[in-house]
N, C-alpha and C positions, 0 to 999 in steps of 0.2 A: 605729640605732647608727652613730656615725662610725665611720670607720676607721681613725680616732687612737685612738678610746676604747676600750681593753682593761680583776691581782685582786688583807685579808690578815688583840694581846689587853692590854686595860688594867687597870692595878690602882688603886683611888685608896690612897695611902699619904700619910699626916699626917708632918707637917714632924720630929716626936718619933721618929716612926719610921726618917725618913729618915736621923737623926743616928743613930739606934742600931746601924742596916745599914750606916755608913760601918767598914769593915773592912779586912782586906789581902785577902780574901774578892773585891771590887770592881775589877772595871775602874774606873780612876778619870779621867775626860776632860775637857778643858780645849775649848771653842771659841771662839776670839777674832773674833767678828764686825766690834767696833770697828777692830781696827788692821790693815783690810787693807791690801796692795799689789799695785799690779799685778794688782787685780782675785780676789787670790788670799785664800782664809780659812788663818790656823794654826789648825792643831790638834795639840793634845798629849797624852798618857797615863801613865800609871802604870800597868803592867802587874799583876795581881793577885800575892800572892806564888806562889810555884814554888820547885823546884830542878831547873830544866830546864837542860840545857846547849845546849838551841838550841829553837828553837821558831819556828812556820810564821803568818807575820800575812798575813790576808789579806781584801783588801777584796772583794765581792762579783761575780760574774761576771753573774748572774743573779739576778734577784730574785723571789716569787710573785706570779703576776699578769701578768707578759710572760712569752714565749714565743720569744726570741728576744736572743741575747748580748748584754748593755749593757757590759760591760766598764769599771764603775766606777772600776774601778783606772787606769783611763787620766789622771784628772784628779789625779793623786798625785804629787810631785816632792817634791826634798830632804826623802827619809826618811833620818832622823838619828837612832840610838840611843845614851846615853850611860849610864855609872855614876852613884851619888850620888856621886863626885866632881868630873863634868861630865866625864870619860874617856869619849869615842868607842867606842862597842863594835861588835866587824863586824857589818854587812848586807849580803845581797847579793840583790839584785831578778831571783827566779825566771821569772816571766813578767808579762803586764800586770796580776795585779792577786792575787800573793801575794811575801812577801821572805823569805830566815831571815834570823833573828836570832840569834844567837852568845850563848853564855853569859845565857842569859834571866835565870835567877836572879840574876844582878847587874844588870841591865839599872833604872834607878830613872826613867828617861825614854825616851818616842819621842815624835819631833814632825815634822812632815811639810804639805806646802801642801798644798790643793786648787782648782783651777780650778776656775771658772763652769761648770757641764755643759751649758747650753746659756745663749747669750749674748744672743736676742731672740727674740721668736713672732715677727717680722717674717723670720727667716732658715726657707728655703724647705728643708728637711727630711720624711723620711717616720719617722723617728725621735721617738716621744711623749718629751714631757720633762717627764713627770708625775710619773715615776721619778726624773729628776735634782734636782740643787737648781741655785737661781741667786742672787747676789747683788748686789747693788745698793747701796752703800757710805752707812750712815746712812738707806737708804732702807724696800725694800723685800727680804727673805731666804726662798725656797720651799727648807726644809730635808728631804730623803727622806737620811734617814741612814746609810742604805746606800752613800752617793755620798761620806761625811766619815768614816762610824766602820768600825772593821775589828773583826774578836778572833783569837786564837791557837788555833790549831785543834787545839791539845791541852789548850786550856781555854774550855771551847766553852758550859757552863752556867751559867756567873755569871754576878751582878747590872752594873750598870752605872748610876755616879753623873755627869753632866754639869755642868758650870759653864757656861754660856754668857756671855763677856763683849757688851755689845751698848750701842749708844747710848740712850742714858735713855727717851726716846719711844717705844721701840718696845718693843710687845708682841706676848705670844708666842701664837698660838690653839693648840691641839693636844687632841687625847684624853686627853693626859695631861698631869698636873697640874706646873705650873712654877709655882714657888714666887720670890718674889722675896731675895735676899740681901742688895742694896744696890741703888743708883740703876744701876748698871751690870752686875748680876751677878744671871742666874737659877739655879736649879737646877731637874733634874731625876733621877727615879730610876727605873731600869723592871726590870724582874725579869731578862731576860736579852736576847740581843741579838735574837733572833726578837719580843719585844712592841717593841724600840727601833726597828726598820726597821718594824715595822708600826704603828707612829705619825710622823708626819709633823711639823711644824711649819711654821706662817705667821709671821714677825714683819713687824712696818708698824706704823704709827700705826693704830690701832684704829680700824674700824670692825664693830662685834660686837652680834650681837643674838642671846639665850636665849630659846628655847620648851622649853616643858613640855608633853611628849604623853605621856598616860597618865603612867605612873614614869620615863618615859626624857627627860633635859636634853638638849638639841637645840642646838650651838653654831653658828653662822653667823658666819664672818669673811670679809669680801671686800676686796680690795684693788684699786683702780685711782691710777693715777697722780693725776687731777684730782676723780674722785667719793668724796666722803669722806663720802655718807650716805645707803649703796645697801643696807646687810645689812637694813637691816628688812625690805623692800619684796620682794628675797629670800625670808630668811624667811617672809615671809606666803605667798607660794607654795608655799614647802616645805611649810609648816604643813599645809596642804591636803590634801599626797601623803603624809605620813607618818600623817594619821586615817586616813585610808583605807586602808592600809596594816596600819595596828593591826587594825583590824577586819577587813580579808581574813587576817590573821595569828592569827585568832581572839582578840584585843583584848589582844594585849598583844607588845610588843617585847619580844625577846630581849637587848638590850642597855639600861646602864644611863645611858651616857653617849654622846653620839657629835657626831662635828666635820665639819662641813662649810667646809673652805676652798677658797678661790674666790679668783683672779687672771685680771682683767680687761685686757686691751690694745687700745686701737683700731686700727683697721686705715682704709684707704680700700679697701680689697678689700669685694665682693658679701657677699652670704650669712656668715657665719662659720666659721670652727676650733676645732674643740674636743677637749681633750684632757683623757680622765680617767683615774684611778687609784685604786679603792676600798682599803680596809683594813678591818679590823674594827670597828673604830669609829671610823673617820674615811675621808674621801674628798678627793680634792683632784682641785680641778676648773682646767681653764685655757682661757682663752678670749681670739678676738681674731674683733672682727665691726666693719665702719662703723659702725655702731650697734646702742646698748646696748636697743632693741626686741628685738634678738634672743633674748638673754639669759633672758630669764624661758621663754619655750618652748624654748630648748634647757638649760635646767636643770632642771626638767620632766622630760623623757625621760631625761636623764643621774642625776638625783639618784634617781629612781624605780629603775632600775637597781643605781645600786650598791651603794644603800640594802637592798635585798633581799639585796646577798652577806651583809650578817650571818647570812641564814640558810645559806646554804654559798657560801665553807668556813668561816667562824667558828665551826658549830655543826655541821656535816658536811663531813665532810673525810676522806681517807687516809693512811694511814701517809705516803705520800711527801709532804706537806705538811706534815704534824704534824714529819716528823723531815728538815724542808728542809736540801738539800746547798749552799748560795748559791756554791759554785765549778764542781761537777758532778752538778745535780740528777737524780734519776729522776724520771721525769714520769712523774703517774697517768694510768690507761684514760679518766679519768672527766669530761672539760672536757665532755660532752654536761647533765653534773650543775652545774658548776661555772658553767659561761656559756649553756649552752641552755635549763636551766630558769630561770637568772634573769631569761635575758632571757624566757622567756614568762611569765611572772608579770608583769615588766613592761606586757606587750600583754594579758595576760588580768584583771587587775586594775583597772584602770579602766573594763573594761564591766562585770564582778563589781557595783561597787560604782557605777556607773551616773554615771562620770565622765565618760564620753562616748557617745554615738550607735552605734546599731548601725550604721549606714553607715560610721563612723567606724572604729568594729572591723574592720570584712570588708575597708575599704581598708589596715587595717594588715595582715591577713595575708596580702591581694595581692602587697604590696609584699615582702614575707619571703619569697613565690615566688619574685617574679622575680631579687631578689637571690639566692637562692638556686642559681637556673639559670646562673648565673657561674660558680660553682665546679663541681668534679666529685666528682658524685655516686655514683660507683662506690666509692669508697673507706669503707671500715670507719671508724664514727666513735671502736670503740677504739682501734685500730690509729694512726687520726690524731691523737689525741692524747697515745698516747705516744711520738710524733714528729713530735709539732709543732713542734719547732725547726726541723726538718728540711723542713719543710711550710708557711713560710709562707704562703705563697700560695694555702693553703686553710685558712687559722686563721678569718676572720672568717666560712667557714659556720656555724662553733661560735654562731652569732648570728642566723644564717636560717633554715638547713636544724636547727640544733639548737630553736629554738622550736617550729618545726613539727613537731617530733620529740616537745617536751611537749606540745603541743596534742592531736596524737594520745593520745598517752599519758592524758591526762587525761579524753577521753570514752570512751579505752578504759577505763579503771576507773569511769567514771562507770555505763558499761553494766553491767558484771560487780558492780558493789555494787548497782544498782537506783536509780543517782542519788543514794545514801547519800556515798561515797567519791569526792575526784577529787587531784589534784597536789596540793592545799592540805593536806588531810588528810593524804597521806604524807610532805613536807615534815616536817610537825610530828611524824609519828611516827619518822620518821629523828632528828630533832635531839634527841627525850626519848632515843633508843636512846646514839645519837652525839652527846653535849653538847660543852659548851666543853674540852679540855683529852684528851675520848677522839677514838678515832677507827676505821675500820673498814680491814678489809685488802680490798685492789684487788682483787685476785679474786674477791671472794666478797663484792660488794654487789648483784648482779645476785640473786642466790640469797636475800639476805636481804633483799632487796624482794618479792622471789615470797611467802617465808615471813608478810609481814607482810600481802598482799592475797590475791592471787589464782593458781593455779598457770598460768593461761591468760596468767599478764601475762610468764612467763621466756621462751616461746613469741616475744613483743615483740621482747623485746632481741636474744633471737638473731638474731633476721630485719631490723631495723630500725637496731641499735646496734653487735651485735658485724659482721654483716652488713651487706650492702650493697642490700638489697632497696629499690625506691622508695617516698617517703613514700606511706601511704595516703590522703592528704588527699581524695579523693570518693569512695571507702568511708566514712570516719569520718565526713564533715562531714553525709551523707544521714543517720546514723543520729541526728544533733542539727537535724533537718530547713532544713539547707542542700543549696543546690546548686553545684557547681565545673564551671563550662566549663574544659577544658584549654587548648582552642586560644585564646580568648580573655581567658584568665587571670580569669575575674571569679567571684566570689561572692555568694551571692544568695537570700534567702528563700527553700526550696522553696514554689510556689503552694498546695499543697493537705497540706501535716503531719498525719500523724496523730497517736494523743493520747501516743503512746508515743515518737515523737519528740520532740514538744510539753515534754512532762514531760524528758526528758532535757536539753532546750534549759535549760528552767527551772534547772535542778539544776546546770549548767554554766555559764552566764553569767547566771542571772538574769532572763531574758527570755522 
């Protein structure tokens, strides 16, 4: 996992429908891609109706998925409210990234710039900009709408219609469905502004290519400046990690549609950068390497990845996600759920499904050691995530020490089912519990995991999760007959298994 790459619902709605939901019901938003200046995009609105006499807009501080203040609002200048008589209505800019607005129910326009949020992968940053948008005039536009669109935060659950003006060539990839109006004019519509930031847009000159896995359409759109016919080639690697995938998921995706966009930049620098950002049905990837060798193996690790969030949080998730604050979130116990088990699914899934080499396996979870032994390990992993803002500098163990954390977990239920039961199996019965749209309260997931396997598994979290106890990694890995030198860091067939280890080995990875 870099340590660029850190987490987020679509509806398909028919053009008939889109016209029928146009309402006063609606945020109604204008983006002028075509006629920027000075690097900057307009954007305008139509407030939904009200009889508010002042009302709080505010573009986002935070978004799910970081962990750490982006402060969107920063890239906002001449916000301008008027009447339908083109009358000025006051505003006044509360802090970086909320304004009131005066007299809302007369308010018939707001229109306001936005700056580039980040202006090249060549500019030397620890800040991902997977989160921001950037533009590139007639070119190429990485749109996270969080970074362009705000709402009134006394009108917080309406729909949301977009017009995007844009130059004729370019098309838009996303999750959700943009419809064309004219040569220069898309629309879009999304149920409210939590599914709007959690679809993304790429516009460029097309380069796109559709897989069909199982029931679920698979969109691939990449952008580079000079390769204009790389999505297949893509693609055909994706194709690969999402069978298998299906099949480790007991054969069938959870999702019906989903987007992979991907922006390309070369670099004369070594090795590569890579910067991702999943969503529920889309992910947006960005990358800058010498060469585009790179590429397919680190899309590989990253798309396998983020690929897995649809199962949490799109399908398990907590109240503090389900009901996100984008100015002052409360952050769940639960990032050991959110990015430790996706990331071991990631590392445990390709030898499941015999995608790679058991030598291959044991140096990945070597490697999740050592990074691991970087961070400090004393700390509660609920404690750390519900201050991880506050913590960054121990967010990315949510990626080492939390794999190792499902690896454990998974032979420990492999043991206590008989090698019936492991992570895979509970996964799925979390998501039939906790589907798309519910969601479970923070406190009390630990307790309704115990209820759903085993009472010896609450025992676990106490000790492992809420606590601070060291992983068991050479208790567990003997019981799936491995061996762990500490001092040497390595992994290693035990020489002589017996059949009870043998058998659990089988039942766990397949081997």
């Amino acid at each position: 996992m870099n340590n660029f790459i850190k987490l987020l619902f679509v509806l398909v709605i028919f053009p008939n429908t889109m016209i029928a939901q146009s309402s006063g019901k609606n945020y109604e938003y204008t983006i002028d891609l075509l006629h920027m200046t000075d690097d900057k995009v307009t954007v305008s609105l139509t407030p939904p109706k009200n009889n508010l006499k002042q009302g709080k807009f505010i573009i986002p501080k935070l978004i799910p998925g970081f962990y750490q203040a982006m402060n969107f609002g920063q890239y906002i200048s001449q916000f301008v409210a008027t009447d339908k008589n083109g009358k000025k209505v006051q505003t006044e800019r509360l802090d970086t990234n909320s304004w009131m607005v005066h007299d809302l129910k007369n308010v018939n326009k707001i229109s306001y710039q936005v700056a580039d949020g980040w202006d090249s992968l060549e500019k030397d940053t620890h800040e991902a900009r997977s989160a921001g948008s950037m533009f590139i005039k007639d070119s190429v536009f990485v749109i996270n709408y969080n970074s362009l669109i705000g709402y009134f935060e006394e009108i917080k659950e309406n729909p949301y219609h977009l017009n995007i003006i844009k130059n004729k060539d370019l098309y838009a990839s996303s999750a959700l469905d943009y419809q064309k109006i004219n040569e220069i004019t898309d629309r879009v519509w999304a149920k409210d502004y939590r599914q709007l930031v959690d679809s993304p847009v790429l516009y460029c000159i097309p380069d796109t290519t559709w897989l069909k896995v199982g029931n679920t359409e698979v969109l691939v759109s990449f952008y580079n400046k000079k390769e204009r016919h790389y999505s297949k080639k893509i693609a055909d690697e994706i194709q690969n990690i999402l069978k298998n995938q299906q099949a480790y998921l007991g054969g069938k995706l959870p999702v019906d549609k989903y987007a992979f966009l991907i922006y390309y930049e070369a670099s004369r620098e070594e090795g590569y950068l890579g910067d991702g950002l999943e969503h529920s049905k889309s992910t947006v990837c960005l990358y800058r390497s010498g060469s585009m060798n790179f590429l397919s193996d680190a899309l590989r690790r990253v798309a396998s990845h983020e690929f897995f969030h649809i199962i949490t949080p799109l399908n398990i998730h907590s109240g503090e996600i389900q009901h996100y604050d984008f100015l002052n979130p409360t952050l769940s116990r639960h990032l050991w759920l959110y990015e430790g088990m996706t990331e071991y699914a990631t590392v445990h899934m390709p030898i499941k499904q015999k995608m790679i080499s058991l030598d291959d396996f044991e140096r990945s979870i070597e490697e999740k050691i050592r990074n691991m032994k970087e961070f400090d390990n004393t700390l509660s992993f609920t404690e750390l995530s519900k201050n991880a803002m506050e913590k960054q500098d121990q967010y990315m163990n949510f990626y080492q020490k939390g794999a190792l954390l499902g690896l454990c977990l998974d032979i420990r239920l492999r043991e206590l089912s008989r090698g019936k039961t492991g992570t895979q199996d509970l996964m799925l019965k979390l998501m039939q519990k906790y589907g798309e749209g519910k969601y479970f309260n923070d406190d009390e997931l630990f307790d309704e995991i115990t209820k759903m396997t085993f009472p010896e598994i609450r025992a676990f979290f106490k000790d492992f999760i809420e606590g601070s106890q060291p992983v068991p990694l050479k208790e567990y890995l003997a019981k799936v007959g491995f061996t762990y030198d500490e001092n040497q860091e390595k992994i290693s067939l035990s020489p002589n298994p017996n059949p009870k280890q043998l058998a659990l080995r089988r039942a766990w990875i397949n081997q």
